[in-house]
C-alpha positions in Angstrom: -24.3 252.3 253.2 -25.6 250.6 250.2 -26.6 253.1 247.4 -28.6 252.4 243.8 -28.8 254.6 241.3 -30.4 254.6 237.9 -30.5 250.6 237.8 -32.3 249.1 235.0 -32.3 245.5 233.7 -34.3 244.1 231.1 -34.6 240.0 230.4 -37.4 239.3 227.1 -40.4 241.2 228.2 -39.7 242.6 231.7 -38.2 245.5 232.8 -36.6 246.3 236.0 -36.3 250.0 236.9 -34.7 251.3 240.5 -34.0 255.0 240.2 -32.8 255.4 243.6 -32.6 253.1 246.4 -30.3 253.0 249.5 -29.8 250.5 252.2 -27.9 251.8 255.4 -25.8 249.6 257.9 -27.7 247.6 259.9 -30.6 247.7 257.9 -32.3 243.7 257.9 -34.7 244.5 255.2 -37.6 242.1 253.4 -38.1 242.2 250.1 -41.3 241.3 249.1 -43.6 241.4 245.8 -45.2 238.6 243.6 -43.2 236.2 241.2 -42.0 238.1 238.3 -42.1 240.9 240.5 -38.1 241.8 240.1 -37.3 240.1 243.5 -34.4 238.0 242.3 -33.8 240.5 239.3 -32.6 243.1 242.2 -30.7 241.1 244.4 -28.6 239.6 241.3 -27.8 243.1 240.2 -26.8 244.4 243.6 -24.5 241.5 243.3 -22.7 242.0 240.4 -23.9 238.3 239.0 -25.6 239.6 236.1 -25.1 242.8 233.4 -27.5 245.7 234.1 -27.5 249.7 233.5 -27.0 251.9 236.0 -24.6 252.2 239.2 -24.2 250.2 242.8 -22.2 252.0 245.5 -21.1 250.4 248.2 -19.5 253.2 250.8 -17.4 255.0 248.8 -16.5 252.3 246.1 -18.3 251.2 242.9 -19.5 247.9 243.2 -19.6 247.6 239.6 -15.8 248.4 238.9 -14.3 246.0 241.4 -13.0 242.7 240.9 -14.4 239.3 241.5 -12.8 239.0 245.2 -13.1 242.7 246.0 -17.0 242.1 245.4 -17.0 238.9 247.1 -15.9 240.6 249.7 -18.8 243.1 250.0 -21.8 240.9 248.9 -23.2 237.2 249.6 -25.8 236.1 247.1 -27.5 232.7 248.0 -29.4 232.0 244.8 -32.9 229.8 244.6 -31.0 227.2 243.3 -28.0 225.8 241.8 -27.8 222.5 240.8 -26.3 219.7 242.9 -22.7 218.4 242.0 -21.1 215.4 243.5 -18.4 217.8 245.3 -17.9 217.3 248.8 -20.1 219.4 251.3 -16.9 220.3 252.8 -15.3 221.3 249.9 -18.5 223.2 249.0 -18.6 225.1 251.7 -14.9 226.1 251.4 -15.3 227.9 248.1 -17.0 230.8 250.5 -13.8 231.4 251.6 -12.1 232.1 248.2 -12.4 235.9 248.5 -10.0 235.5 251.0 -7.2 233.2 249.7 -3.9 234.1 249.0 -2.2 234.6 245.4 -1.8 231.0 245.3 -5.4 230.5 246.3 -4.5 228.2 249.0 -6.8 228.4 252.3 -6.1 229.2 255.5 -6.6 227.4 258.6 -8.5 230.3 259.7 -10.8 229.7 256.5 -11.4 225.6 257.5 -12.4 226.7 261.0 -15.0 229.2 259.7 -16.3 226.8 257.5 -16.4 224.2 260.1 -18.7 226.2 262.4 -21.0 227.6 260.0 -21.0 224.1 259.1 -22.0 223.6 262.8 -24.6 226.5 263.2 -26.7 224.8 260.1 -26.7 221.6 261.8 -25.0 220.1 258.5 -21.3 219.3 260.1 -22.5 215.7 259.8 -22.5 215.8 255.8 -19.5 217.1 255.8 -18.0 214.0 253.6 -21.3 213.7 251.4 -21.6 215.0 248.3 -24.2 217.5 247.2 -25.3 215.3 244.9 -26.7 213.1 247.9 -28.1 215.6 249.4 -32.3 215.7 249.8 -33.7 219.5 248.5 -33.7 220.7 252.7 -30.4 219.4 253.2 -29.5 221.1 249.9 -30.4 224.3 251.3 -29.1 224.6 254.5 -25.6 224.1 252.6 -26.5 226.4 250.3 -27.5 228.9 253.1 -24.3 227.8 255.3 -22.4 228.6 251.8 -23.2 232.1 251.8 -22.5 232.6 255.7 -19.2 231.6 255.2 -18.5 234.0 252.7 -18.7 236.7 255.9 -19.4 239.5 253.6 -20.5 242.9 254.3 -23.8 242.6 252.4 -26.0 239.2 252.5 -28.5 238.8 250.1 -30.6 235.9 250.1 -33.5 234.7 248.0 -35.5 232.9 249.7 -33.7 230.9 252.2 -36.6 229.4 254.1 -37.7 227.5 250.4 -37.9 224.0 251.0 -37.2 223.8 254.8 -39.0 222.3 257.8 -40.3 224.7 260.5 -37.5 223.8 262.8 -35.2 224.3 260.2 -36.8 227.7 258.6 -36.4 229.3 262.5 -32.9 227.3 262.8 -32.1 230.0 259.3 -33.6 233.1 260.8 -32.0 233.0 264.3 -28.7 232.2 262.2 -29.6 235.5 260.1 -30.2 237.4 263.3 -26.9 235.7 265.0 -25.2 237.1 261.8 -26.6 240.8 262.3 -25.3 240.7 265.9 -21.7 239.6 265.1 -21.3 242.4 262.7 -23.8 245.3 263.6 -23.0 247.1 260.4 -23.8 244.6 258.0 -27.0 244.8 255.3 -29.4 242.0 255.2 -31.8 241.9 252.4 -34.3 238.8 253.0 -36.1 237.8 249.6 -39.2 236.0 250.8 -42.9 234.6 250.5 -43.1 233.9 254.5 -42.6 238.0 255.5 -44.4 236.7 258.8 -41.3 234.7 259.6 -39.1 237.7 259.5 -40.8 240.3 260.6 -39.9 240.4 264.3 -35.8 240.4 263.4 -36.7 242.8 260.1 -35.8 246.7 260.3 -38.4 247.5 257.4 -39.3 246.4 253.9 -39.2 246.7 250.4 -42.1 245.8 248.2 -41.6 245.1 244.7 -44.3 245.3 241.6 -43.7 244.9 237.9 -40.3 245.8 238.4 -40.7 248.9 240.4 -40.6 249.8 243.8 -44.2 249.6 244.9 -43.5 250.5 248.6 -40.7 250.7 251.1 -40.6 251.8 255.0 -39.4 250.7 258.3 -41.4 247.8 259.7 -43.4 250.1 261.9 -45.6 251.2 258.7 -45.8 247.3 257.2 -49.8 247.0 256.7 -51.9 244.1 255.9 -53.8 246.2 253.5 -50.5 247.0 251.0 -49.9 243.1 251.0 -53.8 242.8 249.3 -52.8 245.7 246.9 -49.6 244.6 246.1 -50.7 240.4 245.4 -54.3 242.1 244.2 -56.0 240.2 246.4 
């Protein structure tokens, strides 16, 4: 179980404010709400990647009290972007598996072979000796994405993932979401999107997000049209 409580965040003008929010295992959740709604805002908080008030529990454990590779361990954030480097895809995609390196920080050969089927999942083990740098914006992503599956944590929160991709490619990401819910049944999955009709079939339920508070959450079953017009003002 993922538990928030009493998380605020503030950037300039806006304000994010979660007084209590909990995510349980298995839970494939949406998060929807306009831009500037606190999408991003949340998710970065949840994983540790920016300061905020409040507390993030994580079972038992504080999220915010652990170190970097304890937390690693726990949460997967695939940001919107990041820029491109001229560091091998391979390599790239290797630096999911940090977390888990020895003292030395040497990888395993355990560690090459996850990366190399991720790598395979994605369709992206042919840029394996590109660098990002050479990358087109859809390639980009799918490495991005690929980055974040490698990182096998407990909680994967992505923002966005189908941005930029084909239609093949945005179903290629959601059966690989789905794929990554059925190898580990009690992992959290919180979807950050604009497409919510891509997801909804593989979702458990929804949060909806509005000026940096929680506008509506439920399971799938009590997702209605008429709270997307309210919540967009449409």
């Amino acid at each position: 179980m993922l538990r928030i409580s009493k998380l605020c965040f503030s950037k300039g003008a806006f304000n994010l404010k979660i007084d209590s929010l909990v995510l349980n295992k298995g839970d494939l959740v949406l998060l929807i709400g306009p831009n500037g709604s606190g999408k991003t805002s949340l998710l970065k908080t949840i994983a540790g990647v920016t300061k905020y008030n409040g507390k993030v529990f994580f079972e038992d454990k504080l999220v915010n009290g652990l170190s970097y590779k304890e937390r690693a361990k726990i949460t997967a954030y695939l940001p919107q972007r990041i820029n491109q480097s001229e560091i091998l895809v391979k390599d790239f995609l290797l630096m999911g598996r940090f977390p888990y390196t020895n003292t030395f920080g040497s990888y395993s050969f355990n560690d090459h072979e996850i990366s190399k089927m991720i790598a395979s999942k994605f369709f992206i083990d042919r840029y394996m000796e590109r660098d990002l740098f050479s990358l087109s914006q859809g390639e980009f992503q799918r490495v991005l994405i690929a980055k974040t599956f490698v990182q096998k944590a407990k909680v994967l929160l992505l923002d966005e993932p189908s941005t930029s991709l084909d239609i093949g490619h945005k179903h290629c990401v959601k059966e690989q979401i789905l794929a990554y819910k059925n190898s580990d049944p009690d992992s959290i999955v919180v979807v950050s999107t604009h497409e919510p009709e891509l997801f909804s079939d593989i979702a458990t339920g929804f949060i909806m997000l509005k000026e940096g508070r929680v506008f509506k959450q439920g399971l799938m079953s009590t997702y209605e049209k008429k709270d997307i017009n309210e919540l967009f003002d449409f």
